[in-house]
C-alpha positions in Angstrom: -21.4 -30.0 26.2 -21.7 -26.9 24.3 -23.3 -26.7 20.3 -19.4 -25.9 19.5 -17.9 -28.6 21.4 -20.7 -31.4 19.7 -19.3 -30.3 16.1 -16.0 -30.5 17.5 -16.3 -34.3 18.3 -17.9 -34.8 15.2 -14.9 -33.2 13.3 -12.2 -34.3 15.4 -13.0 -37.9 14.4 -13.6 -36.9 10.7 -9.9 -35.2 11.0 -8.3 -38.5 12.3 -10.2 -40.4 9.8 -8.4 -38.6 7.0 -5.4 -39.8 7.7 -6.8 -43.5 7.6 -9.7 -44.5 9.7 -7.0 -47.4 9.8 -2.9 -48.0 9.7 -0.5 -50.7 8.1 2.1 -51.7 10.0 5.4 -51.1 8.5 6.9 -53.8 6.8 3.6 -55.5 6.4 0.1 -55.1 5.6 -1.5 -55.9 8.2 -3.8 -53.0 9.1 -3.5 -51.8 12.6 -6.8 -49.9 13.7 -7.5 -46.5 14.8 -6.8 -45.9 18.1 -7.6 -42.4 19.5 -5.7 -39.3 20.2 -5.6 -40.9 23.7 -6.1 -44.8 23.9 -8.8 -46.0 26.0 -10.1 -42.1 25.8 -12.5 -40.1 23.2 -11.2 -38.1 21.4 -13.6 -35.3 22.2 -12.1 -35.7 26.2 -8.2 -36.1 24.8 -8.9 -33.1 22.3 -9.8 -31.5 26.3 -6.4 -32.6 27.6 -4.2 -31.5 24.8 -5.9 -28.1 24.2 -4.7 -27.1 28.1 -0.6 -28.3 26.9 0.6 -24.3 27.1 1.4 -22.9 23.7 5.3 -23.1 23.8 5.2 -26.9 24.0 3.0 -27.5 21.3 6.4 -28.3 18.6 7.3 -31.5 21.3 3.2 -32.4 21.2 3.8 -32.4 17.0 6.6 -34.6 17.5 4.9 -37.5 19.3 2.6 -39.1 16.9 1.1 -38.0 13.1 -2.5 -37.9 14.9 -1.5 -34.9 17.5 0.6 -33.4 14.7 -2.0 -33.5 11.9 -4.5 -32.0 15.2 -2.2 -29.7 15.8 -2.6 -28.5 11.8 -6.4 -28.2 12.3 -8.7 -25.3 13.1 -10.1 -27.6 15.7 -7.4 -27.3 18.1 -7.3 -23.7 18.1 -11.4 -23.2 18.5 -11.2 -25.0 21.3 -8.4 -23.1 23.6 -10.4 -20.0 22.1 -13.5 -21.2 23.8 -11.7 -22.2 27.0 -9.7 -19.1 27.1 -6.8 -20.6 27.0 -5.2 -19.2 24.2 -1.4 -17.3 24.8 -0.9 -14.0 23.4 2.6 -13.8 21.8 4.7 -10.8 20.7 5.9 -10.6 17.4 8.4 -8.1 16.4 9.8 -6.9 13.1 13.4 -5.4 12.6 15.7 -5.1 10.2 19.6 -6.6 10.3 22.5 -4.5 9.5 22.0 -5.7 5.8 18.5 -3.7 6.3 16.6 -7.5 5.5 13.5 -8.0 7.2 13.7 -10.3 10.4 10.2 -10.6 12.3 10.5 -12.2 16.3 8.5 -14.3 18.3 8.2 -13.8 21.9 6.7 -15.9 24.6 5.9 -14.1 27.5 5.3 -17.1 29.2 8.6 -18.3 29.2 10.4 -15.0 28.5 11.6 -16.5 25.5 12.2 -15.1 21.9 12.6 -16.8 18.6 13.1 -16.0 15.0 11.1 -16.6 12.1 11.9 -17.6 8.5 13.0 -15.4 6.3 10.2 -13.5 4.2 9.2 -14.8 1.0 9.5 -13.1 -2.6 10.1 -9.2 -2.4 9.2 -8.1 0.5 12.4 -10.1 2.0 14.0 -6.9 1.7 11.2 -3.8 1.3 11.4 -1.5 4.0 7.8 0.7 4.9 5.4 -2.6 4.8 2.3 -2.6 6.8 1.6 -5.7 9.0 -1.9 -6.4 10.8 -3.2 -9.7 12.8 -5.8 -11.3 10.8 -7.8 -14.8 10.9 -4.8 -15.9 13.5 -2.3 -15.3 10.9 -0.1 -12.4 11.0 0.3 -10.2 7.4 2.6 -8.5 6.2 1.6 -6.1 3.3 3.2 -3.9 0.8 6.4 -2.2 1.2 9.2 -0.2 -0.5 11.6 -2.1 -2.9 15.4 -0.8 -3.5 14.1 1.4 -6.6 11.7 3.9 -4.2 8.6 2.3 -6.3 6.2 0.0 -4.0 5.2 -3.7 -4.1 1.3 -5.6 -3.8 3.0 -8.7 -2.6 1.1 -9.9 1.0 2.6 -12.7 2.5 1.1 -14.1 5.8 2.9 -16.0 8.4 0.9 -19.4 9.5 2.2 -20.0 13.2 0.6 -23.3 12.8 3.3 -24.9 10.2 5.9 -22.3 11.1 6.0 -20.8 7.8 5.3 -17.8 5.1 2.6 -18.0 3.0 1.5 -15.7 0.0 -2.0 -14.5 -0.4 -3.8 -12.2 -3.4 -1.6 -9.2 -4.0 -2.6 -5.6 -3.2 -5.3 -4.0 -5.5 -2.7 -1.3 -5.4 1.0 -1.5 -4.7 1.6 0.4 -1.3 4.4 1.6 0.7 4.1 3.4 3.9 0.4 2.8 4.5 -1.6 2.0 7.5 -3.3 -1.6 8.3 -6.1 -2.4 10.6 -8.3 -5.6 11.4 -12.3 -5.0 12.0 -14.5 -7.9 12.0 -12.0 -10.8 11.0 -11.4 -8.1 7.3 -7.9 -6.4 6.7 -7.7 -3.2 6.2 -5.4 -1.0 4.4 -5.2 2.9 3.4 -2.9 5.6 2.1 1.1 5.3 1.4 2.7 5.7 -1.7 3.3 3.8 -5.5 6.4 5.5 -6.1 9.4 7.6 -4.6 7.2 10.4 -5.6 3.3 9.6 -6.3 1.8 8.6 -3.5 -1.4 5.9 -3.7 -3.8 8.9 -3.4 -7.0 8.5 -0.6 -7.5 4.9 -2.0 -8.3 2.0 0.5 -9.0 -1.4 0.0 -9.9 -4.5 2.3 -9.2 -8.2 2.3 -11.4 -10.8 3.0 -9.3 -14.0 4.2 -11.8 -16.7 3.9 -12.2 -15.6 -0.1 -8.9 -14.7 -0.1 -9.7 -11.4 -2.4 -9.2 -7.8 -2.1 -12.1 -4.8 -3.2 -11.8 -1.5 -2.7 -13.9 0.2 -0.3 -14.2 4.3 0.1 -11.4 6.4 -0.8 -10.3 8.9 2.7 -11.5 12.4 2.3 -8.0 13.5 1.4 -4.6 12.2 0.8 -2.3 12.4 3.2 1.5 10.9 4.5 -0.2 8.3 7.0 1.7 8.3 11.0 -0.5 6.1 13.1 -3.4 4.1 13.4 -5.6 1.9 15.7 -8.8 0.3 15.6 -11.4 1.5 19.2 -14.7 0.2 18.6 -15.0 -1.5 15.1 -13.8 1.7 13.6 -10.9 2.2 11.9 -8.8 5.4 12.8 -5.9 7.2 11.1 -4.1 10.1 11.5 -1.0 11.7 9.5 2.2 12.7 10.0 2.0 16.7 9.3 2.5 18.8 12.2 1.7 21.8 10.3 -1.8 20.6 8.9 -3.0 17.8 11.2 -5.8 15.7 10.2 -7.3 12.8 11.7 -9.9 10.2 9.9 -12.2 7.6 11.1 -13.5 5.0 9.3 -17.0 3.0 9.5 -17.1 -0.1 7.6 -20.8 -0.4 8.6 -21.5 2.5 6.2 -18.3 2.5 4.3 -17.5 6.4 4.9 -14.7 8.2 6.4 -15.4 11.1 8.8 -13.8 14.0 10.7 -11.8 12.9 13.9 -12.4 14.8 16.8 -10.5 17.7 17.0 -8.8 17.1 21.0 -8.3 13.3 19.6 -6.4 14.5 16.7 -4.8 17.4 17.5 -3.2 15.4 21.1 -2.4 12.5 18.5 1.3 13.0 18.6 2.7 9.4 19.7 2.5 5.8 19.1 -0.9 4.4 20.2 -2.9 1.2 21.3 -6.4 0.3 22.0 -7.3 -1.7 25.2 -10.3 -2.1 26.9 -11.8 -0.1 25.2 -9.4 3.1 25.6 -6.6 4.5 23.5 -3.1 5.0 25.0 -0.4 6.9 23.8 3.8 6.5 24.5 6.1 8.9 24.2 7.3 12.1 25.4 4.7 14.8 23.4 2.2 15.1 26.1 4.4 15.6 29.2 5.4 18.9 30.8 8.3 17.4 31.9 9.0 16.2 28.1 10.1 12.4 29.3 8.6 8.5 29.6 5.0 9.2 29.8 2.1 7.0 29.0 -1.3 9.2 28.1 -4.5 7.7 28.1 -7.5 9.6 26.0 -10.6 10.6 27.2 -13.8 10.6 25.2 -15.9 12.6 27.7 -13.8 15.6 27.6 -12.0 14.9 24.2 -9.3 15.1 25.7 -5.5 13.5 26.4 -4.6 12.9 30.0 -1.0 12.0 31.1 -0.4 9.0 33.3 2.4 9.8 35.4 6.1 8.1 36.8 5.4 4.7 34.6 8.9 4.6 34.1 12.7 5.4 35.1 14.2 8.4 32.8 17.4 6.5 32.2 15.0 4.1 30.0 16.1 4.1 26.5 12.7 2.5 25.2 11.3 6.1 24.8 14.0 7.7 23.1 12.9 7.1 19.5 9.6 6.3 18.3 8.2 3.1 20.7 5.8 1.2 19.4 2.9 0.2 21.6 0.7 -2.8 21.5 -1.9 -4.6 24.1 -0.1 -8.0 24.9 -2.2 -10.2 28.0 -4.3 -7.0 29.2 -1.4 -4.9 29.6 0.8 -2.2 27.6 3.7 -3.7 25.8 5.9 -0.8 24.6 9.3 -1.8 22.8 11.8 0.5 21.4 15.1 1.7 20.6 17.1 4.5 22.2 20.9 5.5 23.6 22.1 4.7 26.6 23.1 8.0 28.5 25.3 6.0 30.8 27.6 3.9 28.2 26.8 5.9 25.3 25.2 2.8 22.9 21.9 2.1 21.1 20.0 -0.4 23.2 17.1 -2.0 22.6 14.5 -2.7 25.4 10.9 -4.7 26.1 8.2 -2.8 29.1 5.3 -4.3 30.3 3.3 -1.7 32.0 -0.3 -2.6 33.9 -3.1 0.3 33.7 -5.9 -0.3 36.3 -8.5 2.2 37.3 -8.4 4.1 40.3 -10.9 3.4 43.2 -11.9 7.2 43.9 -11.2 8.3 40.4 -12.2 6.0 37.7 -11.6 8.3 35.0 -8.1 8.4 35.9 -6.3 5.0 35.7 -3.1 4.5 37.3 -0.1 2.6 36.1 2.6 0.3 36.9 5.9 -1.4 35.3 5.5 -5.0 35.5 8.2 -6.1 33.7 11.4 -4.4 31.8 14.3 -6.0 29.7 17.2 -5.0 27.8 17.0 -7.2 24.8 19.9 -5.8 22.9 21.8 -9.4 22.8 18.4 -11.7 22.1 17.4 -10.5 18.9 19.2 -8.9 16.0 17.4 -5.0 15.2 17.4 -1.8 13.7 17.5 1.7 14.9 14.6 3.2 15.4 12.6 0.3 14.8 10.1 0.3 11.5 6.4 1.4 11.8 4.3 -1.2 13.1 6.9 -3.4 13.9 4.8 -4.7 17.0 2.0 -7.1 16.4 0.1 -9.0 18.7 -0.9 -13.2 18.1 -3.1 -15.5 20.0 -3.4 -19.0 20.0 
C-alpha cells in the first residue's frame, strides 16, 4: 500500500467519523454503530471498489446511503481514481441561448451523453466575452462583458462534486475578452478590456485556489486585443488578434517575464489551438492550400506549422466558423458551428479526431476521425460559438 493510499485509510475513517462515529435510529435513541462504507469490509478496500463505479453513475452511488454521499463530497474519493487512473475526462461546453444567457454543457463521452448545468450565478449569468480555465478540478469562469460595454471581476467556479456554482475572490481587475491559462494548479489571466473603449492595458494577474486570492504578476510587453492561447510546457502562451501587426507572447512563471514568441510559431498562429503530448495543434482552414478542414500540427525543430491532411469530409460544418479545440482522452476534440451547404441551416457539430505518429516519419503524425455528431437538437447554442467555450474536466 502506497504512502498515499495509508493517509487515505487514515482519512477515510476520520471522514465517516464526522458524520457520527455512531447513529440513532429513528424514532429512538438507541445508537446504531458505525458500520463501514461496505459491511464486513474496510473501508480502505470499499473506498477500492467505489473509486472504479465509472463517473456517470456516481449521482445513483450518492443516492444510496449518507456515508457514500458525504465520500462522494470528499477530496478522498477523487485522489484515489487520480492515482489509479481512473479518472473520466468530460467535455464541457459554453453557449449562449437565443436570449444571449450563458448555458455551459456537460458531456460524457463515455456514454455519449450531454447534460446541462445550472444557470450562472450573479452577473456573469448574462456577460458575454468571459474567460474560463480548469483549475484544482473545478472549472472557472472569469470576467466578462455586462449589457453597458464595461467589464465585471466576478469569478464563479463550477464544483462538479455538489453540482453547483460557486463564487471565488473577484478579479484584481475587471476583464472582458482576456485570455486564461492553468500552470502548476495557479490560474492565470491577461489582457482584455475594462470598458467599451479602455482596454485593461498589459496587466496580468494569477489566482491561487487553495488561498483563494489573486496578485498581480508581470504586466505583457505590450497591450494588445488577445485571440488565442494555450499552455505547452509550464509556459503560458498568447497571441493577438491583429493580422496587420502580429505578436505573440510567452510567459514564464518560474521567472515571472514575458518574452518574444517565435517568429514561425506566431506568424502560422492563425487558428484555434490545443496542447497535447506535448505538441500544439491548430483547426481551421488558414494553413491549407486547399483553404478547407485541416488540422496543423507545429514543429519546434523547424519553427515551423505543418498541415495534417484529409482529417475530415468538406461537407463538415464544424470548420466553418471559428472551432474551438481542446485534448479530451488523448485525442482532438474540435466543436463548432457552421451552415449546412446541403439544407442551408446553422448546425452544430462534435469531432473526435486521433493523431498518432507515423512509423517511418515520426515528425509527421497522421490523423484519423474517430467519432463525428451533429448535436444541433442535444444542446441549446449560439452562432459562432464564444471564445473558449471548450473546457476539459477530469474526475
Amino acid at each position: 500500500m502506497s504512502s498515499r493510499q495509508k493517509g487515505m485509510k487514515v482519512q477515510t475513517r476520520s471522514t465517516m467519523a464526522s458524520e457520527g462515529g455512531s447513529r440513532r435510529r429513528r424514532g429512538s435513541k438507541q445508537e446504531e454503530p458505525y458500520r463501514g462504507l461496505i459491511p464486513s469490509l474496510p473501508d480502505e478496500l470499499a473506498l477500492l471498489c467505489l473509486a472504479r463505479v465509472p463517473r456517470a453513475q456516481h449521482a445513483v452511488l450518492s443516492a444510496v446511503c449518507r456515508s457514500w454521499r458525504r465520500l462522494l463530497q470528499t477530496g478522498v474519493f477523487y485522489d484515489i481514481r487520480q492515482e489509479l487512473s481512473l479518472t473520466e475526462e468530460w467535455l464541457f461546453l459554453w453557449t449562449q441561448d437565443s436570449s444571449r444567457a450563458n448555458v455551459w454543457h456537460g458531456y460524457d463521452p463515455q456514454s455519449n451523453r450531454w447534460f446541462t448545468l445550472p444557470p450562472l450565478p450573479n452577473e456573469q449569468c448574462t456577460a458575454g466575452n468571459s474567460a474560463s480555465a480548469v483549475v484544482d478540478g473545478k472549472l472557472f469562469v472569469v470576467g466578462g462583458q455586462l449589457d453597458n460595454g464595461n467589464a465585471c471581476s466576478c469569478v464563479s467556479y463550477f464544483d462538479m462534486q455538489h453540482f453547483s456554482w460557486k463564487s471565488a475572490a473577484p478579479l484584481t481587475i475587471a476583464r472582458a475578452k482576456c485570455m486564461a491559462g492553468v500552470i502548476n494548479n495557479q490560474l492565470y489571466v491577461v489582457g482584455g478590456f475594462t470598458e467599451r473603449d479602455q482596454d485593461a492595458g498589459p496587466t496580468a494577474e494569477a489566482y491561487n485556489p487553495v488561498k483563494n486570492e489573486w496578485r498581480l504578476i508581470s504586466s505583457m510587453k505590450i497591450s494588445m486585443e488577445l485571440y488565442d492561447s494555450a499552455v505547452l510546457g509550464n509556459k503560458f502562451y498568447v497571441v493577438n488578434s491583429s493580422s496587420e501587426n502580429l505578436v505573440g507572447l510567452v510567459y514564464d512563471p518560474k521567472q515571472d517575464e514575458w518574452v518574444y514568441m517565435a517568429h514561425g510559431l506566431n506568424t502560422g498562429w492563425q487558428s484555434k489551438t490545443a496542447a497535447m503530448n506535448g505538441r500544439l495543434y491548430a483547426v481551421g482552414d488558414s494553413h491549407s492550400l486547399e483553404g478547407k478542414n485541416e488540422i496543423s500540427v507545429y514543429n519546434e525543430r523547424k519553427d515551423a506549422w505543418e498541415t495534417i491532411k484529409g482529417v475530415l469530409e468538406d461537407s463538415a460544418p464544424v470548420l466553418a466558423w471559428g472551432p474551438e479545440l481542446v485534448s479530451l482522452g488523448g485525442k482532438l476534440c474540435i466543436v463548432g458551428t457552421g451552415l449546412q451547404p446541403r439544407i442551408g441551416a446553422t448546425r452544430a457539430a462534435v469531432a473526435v479526431v486521433e493523431v498518432s505518429d507515423s512509423k517511418t516519419e515520426p515528425a509527421k503524425p497522421s490523423a484519423s476521425l474517430k467519432f463525428y455528431e451533429d448535436i444541433t437538437l442535444k444542446i441549446r447554442f449560439s452562432d459562432p460559438l464564444p471564445r473558449g467555450a471548450c473546457q476539459v474536466l477530469a474526475l
